[in-house]
C-alpha positions as semicolon CSV with decimal commas, in nm:
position;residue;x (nm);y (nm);z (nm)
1;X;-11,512;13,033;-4,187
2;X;-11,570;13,171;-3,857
3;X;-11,902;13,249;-3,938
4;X;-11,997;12,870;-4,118
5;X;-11,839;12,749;-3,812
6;X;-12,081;12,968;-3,525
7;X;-12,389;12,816;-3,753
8;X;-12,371;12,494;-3,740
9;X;-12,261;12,517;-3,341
10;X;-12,599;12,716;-3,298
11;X;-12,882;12,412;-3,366
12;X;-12,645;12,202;-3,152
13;X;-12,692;12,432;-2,851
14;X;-13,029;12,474;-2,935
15;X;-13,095;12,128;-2,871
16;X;-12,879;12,095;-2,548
17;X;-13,079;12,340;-2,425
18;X;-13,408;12,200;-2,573
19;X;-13,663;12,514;-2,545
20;X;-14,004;12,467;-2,534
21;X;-14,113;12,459;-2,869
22;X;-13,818;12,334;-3,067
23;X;-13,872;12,029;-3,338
24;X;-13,523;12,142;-3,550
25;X;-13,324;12,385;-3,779
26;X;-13,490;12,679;-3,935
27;X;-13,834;12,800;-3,922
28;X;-13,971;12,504;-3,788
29;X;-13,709;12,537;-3,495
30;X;-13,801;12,864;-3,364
31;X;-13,994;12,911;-3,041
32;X;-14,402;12,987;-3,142
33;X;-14,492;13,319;-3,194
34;X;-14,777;13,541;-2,950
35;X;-15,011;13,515;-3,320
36;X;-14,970;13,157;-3,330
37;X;-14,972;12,984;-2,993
38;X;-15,151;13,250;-2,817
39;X;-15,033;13,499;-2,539
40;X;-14,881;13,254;-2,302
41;X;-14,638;13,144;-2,536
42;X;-14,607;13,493;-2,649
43;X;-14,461;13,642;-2,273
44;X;-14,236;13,307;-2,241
45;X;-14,107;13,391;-2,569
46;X;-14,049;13,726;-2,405
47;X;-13,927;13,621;-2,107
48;X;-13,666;13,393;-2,282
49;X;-13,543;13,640;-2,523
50;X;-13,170;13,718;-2,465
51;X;-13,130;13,418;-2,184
52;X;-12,825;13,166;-2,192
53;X;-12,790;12,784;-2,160
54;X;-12,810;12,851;-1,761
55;X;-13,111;13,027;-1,737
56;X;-13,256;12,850;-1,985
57;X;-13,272;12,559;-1,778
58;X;-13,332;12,748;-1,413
59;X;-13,690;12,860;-1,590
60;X;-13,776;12,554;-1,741
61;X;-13,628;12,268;-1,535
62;X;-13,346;12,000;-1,689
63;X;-13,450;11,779;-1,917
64;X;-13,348;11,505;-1,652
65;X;-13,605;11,677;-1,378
66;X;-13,590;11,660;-1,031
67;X;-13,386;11,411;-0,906
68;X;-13,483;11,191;-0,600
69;X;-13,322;11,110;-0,239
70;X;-13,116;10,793;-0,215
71;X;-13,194;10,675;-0,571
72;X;-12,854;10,480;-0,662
73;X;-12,863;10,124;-0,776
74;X;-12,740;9,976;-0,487
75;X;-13,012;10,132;-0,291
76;X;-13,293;10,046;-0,501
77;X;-13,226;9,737;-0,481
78;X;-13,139;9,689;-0,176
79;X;-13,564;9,831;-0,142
80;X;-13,676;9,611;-0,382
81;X;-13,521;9,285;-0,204
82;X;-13,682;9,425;0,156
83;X;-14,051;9,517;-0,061
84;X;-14,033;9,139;-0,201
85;X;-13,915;8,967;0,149
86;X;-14,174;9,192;0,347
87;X;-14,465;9,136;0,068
88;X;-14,427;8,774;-0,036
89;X;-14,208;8,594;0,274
90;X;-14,286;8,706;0,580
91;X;-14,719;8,605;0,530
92;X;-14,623;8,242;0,436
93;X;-14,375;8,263;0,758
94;X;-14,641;8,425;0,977
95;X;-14,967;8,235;0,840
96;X;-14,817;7,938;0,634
97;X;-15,029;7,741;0,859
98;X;-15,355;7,802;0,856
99;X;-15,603;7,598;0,724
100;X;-15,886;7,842;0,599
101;X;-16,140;7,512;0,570
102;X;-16,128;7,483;0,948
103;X;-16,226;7,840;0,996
104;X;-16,603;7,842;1,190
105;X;-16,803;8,085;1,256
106;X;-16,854;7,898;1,634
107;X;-16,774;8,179;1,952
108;X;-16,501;8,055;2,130
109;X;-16,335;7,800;1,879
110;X;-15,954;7,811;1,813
111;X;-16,076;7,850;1,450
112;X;-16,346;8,126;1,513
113;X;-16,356;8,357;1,239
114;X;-16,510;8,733;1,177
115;X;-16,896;8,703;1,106
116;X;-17,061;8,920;1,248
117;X;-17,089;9,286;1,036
118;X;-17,212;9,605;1,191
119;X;-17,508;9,803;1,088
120;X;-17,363;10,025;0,855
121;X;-17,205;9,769;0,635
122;X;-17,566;9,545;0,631
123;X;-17,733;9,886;0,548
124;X;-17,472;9,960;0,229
125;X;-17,473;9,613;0,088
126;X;-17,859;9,617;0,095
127;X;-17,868;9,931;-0,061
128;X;-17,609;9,863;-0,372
129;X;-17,554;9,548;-0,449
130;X;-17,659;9,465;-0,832
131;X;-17,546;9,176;-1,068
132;X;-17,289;9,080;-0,827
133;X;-17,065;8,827;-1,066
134;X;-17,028;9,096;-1,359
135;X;-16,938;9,367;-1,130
136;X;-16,698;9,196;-0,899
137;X;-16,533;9,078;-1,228
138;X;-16,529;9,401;-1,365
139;X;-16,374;9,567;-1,027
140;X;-16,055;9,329;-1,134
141;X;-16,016;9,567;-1,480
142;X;-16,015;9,866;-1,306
143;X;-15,769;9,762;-1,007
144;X;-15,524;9,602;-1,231
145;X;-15,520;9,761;-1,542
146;X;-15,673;10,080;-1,549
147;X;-15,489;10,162;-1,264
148;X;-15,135;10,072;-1,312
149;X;-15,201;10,198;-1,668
150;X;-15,251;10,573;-1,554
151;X;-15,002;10,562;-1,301
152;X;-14,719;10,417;-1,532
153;X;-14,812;10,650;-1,834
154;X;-14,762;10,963;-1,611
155;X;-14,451;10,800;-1,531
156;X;-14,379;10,740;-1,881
157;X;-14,481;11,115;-1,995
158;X;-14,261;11,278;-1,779
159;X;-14,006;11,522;-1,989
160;X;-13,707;11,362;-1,875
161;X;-13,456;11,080;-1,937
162;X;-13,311;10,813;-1,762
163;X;-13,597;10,838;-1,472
164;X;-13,836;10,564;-1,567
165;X;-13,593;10,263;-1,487
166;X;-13,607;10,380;-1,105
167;X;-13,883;10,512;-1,087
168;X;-14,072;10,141;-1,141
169;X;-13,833;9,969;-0,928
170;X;-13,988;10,251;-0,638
171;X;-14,340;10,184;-0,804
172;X;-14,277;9,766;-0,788
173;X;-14,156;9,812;-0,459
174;X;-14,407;9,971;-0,306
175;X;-14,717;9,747;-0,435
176;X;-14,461;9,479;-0,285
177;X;-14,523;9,634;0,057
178;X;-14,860;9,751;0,050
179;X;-14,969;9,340;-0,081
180;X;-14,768;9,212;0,225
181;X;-14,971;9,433;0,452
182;X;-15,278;9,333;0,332
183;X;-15,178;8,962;0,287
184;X;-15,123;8,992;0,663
185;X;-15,446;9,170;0,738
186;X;-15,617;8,911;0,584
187;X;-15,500;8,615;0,744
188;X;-15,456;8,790;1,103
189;X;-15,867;8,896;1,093
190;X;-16,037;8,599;0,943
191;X;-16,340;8,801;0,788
192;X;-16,610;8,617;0,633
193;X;-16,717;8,771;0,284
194;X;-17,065;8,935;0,255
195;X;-17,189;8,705;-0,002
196;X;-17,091;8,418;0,209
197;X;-17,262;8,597;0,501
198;X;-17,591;8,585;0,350
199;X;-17,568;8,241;0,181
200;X;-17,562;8,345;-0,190
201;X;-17,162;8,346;-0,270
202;X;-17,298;8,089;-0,612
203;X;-17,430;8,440;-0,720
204;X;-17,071;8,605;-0,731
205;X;-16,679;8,536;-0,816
206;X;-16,656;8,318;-0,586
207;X;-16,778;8,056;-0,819
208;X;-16,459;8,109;-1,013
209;X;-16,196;8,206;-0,766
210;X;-16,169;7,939;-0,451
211;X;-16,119;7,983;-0,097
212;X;-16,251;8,318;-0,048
213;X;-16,462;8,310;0,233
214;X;-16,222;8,407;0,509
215;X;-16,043;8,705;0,349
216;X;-16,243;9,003;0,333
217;X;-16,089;9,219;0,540
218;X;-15,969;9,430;0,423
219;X;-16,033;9,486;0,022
220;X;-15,700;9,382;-0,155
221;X;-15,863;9,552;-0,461
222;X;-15,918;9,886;-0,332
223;X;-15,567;9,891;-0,125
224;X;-15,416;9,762;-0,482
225;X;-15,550;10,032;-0,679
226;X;-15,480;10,324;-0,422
227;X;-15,156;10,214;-0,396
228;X;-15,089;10,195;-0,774
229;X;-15,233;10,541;-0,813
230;X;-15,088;10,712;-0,499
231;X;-14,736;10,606;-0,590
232;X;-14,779;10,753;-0,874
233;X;-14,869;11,052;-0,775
234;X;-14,604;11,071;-0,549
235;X;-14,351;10,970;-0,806
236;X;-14,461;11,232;-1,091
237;X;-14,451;11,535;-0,796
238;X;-14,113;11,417;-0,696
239;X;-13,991;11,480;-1,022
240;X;-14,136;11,853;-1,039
241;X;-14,390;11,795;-1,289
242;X;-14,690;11,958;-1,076
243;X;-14,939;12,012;-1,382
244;X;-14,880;11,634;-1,443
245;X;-14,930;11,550;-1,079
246;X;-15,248;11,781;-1,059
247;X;-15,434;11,544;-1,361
248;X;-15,307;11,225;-1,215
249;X;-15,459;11,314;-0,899
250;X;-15,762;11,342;-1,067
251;X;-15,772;11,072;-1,299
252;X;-15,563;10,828;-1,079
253;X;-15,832;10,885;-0,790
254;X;-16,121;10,880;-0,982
255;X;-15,996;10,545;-1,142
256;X;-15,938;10,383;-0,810
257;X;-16,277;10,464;-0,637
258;X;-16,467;10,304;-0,935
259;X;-16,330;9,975;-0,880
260;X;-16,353;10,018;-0,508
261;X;-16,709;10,094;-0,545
262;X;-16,750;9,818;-0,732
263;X;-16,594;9,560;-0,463
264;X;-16,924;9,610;-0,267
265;X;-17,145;9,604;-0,526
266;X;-17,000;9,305;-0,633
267;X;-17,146;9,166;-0,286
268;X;-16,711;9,090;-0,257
269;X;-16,681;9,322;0,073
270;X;-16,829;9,560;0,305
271;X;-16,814;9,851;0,328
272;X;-16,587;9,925;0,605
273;X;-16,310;9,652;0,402
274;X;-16,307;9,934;0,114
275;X;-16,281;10,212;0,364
276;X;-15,955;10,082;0,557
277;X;-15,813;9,957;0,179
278;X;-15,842;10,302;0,101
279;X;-15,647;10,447;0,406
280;X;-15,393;10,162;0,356
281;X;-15,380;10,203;-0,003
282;X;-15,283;10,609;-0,004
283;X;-15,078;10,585;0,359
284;X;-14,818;10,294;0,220
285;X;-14,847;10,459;-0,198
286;X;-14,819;10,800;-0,118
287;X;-14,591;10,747;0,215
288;X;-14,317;10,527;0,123
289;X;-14,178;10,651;-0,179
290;X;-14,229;11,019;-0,024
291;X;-14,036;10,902;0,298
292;X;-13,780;10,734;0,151
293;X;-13,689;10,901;-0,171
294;X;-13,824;11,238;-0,196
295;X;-13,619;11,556;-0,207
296;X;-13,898;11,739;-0,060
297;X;-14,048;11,766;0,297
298;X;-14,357;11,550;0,317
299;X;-14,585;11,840;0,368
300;X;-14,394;12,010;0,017
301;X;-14,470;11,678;-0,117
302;X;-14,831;11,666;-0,086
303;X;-14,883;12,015;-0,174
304;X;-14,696;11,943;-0,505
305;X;-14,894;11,663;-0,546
306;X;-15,235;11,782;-0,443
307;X;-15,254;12,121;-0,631
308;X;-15,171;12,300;-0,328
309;X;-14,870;12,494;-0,167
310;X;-14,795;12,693;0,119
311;X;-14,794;13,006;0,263
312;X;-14,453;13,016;0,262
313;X;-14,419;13,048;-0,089
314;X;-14,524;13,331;-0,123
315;X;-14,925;13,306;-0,108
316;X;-15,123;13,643;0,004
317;X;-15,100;13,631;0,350
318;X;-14,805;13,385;0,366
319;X;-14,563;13,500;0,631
320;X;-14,359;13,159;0,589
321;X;-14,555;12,984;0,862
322;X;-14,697;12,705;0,640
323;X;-15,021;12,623;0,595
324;X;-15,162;12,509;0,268
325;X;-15,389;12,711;0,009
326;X;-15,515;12,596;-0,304
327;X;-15,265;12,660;-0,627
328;X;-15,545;12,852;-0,886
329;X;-15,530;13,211;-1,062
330;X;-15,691;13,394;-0,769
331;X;-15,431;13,305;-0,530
332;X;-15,092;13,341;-0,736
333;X;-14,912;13,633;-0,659
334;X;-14,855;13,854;-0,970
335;X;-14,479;13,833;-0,947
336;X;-14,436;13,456;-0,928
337;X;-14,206;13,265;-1,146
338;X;-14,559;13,089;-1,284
339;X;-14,714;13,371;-1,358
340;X;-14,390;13,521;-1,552
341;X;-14,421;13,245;-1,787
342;X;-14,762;13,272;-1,838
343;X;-14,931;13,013;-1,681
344;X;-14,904;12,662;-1,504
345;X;-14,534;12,563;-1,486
346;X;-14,378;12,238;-1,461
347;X;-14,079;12,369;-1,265
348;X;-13,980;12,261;-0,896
């Protein structure tokens, strides 16, 4: 009886402790073997052999992952209320009153707006500007689908439980903030659109979406999709899943510069609009959740994020100084708890 009894208690800890490599009872439970999944899985197999419950879960994280700073209930939403007050109240409040149809380009008028764009932006628009109405359509896809759909299914991969629910309200919140900002930014500067500029806005998206002439600067798009994607990033490398964070980065980023790109090709802004929406976009996605609810130092934070870490880790050279070197084979140290289980790790 004693020994019925240990059997069945053995799957149930197996699953508690949830292994890499476990889908049940029997032969289809046990970890993969060095012939099978290659040598990687071969020395974690090693390196697990003869561990308990507890360092089971130091070497491969909790199935719950890292958790954030300040991430109670009451908190978050106490963040989301402030996000939705500072995003959607306080540009009505500010600039409820303007009347963009009054807006001139006349010097010296109370309604004088922003018309006159430097060389460099005259020079880019000349040089890139093709099928304006398609692209600056397309640019839409890219900002609000593509990216909030890369950011969110990083989110949603993440190997742990009970972290999506917050982690969205931190995600909504933020894209709160960072439209607020550039709600503002649009209504304090009074820039007059490219394709407005030059006389041809029939040509673009303007046919379909009114009263856009005074609101170029700078690119909601881009600061939209920067945001989406740097939030993201800074959400997953909260959580300790660096590998996850290093492809988002990637992805995310390449994702977000597409439809940027394609906000001045769609004759929609210039060039120097995209630039600041970028700066925006990353400063208020990647800053705010990292400030407010990460575990981690900011500089840990970005290195996490990024693909890098520092010196004081334990890099060649590293005499716990900081500094930041790039996380690849050639700089791992031989004893580190990544190269122990045989490649990149997913632990904090």
């Amino acid at each position: 009886m004693m020994r019925n009894r240990s059997q069945k208690r053995g799957p149930r800890i197996r699953r508690a402790v949830q292994l890499p490599g476990y889908r049940g009872g029997g032969r289809a439970g046990r970890l993969p073997s060095r012939a099978a999944a290659g040598p990687a899985a071969g020395r974690r197999r090693q390196n697990m052999s003869g561990t308990t419950p507890t360092t089971a879960f130091a070497a491969y994280g909790t199935e719950g992952g890292r958790p954030l700073r300040n991430a109670t209930p009451r908190s978050l939403c106490a963040f989301l209320a402030a996000s939705a007050a500072f995003g959607l109240l306080l540009p009505r409040l500010l600039f409820g009153g303007q009347d963009p149809s009054r807006f001139t380009c006349a010097p010296g008028s109370e309604y004088s707006g922003w018309c006159d764009p430097n060389a460099l932006d005259v020079a880019v628009t000349d040089a890139v500007v093709v099928a304006p109405k398609a692209t600056g359509l397309l640019s839409h896809a890219f900002t609000f689908v593509a990216s909030p759909a890369v950011g969110i299914s990083s989110m949603v991969r993440l190997r742990s439980r009970g972290t999506l629910a917050p982690d969205l309200a931190i995600y909504s919140g933020t894209q709160l903030v960072s439209f607020g900002l550039n709600s503002m930014s649009k209504k304090f500067s009074r820039r007059q659109r490219p394709c407005y500029h030059f006389g041809r806005q029939n040509e673009t998206e303007a046919v379909i979406l009114r009263g856009q002439e005074w609101v170029s600067f700078y690119s909601g798009d881009t600061s939209c999709g920067f945001s989406l994607y740097a939030a993201a990033l800074a959400l997953v490398a909260a959580r300790g899943w660096r590998t996850q964070a290093r492809t988002l980065s990637k992805v995310g980023g390449a994702v977000a510069s597409i439809g940027s790109f394609l906000r001045i090709v769609g004759f929609m802004h210039w060039f120097t609009d995209v630039l600041v929406g970028v700066i925006f976009g990353i400063a208020v996605g990647f800053g705010l959740p990292t400030l407010l609810f990460s575990a981690e130092p900011p500089k840990e934070a970005f290195a996490n994020a990024f693909g890098f870490r520092s010196q004081a880790d334990g890099a060649p050279g590293g005499d716990g100084a900081g500094g930041l070197l790039l996380s690849n084979e050639a700089t791992r140290p031989s004893g580190s708890a990544e190269s122990a289980a045989g490649g990149d790790s997913d632990v904090p």
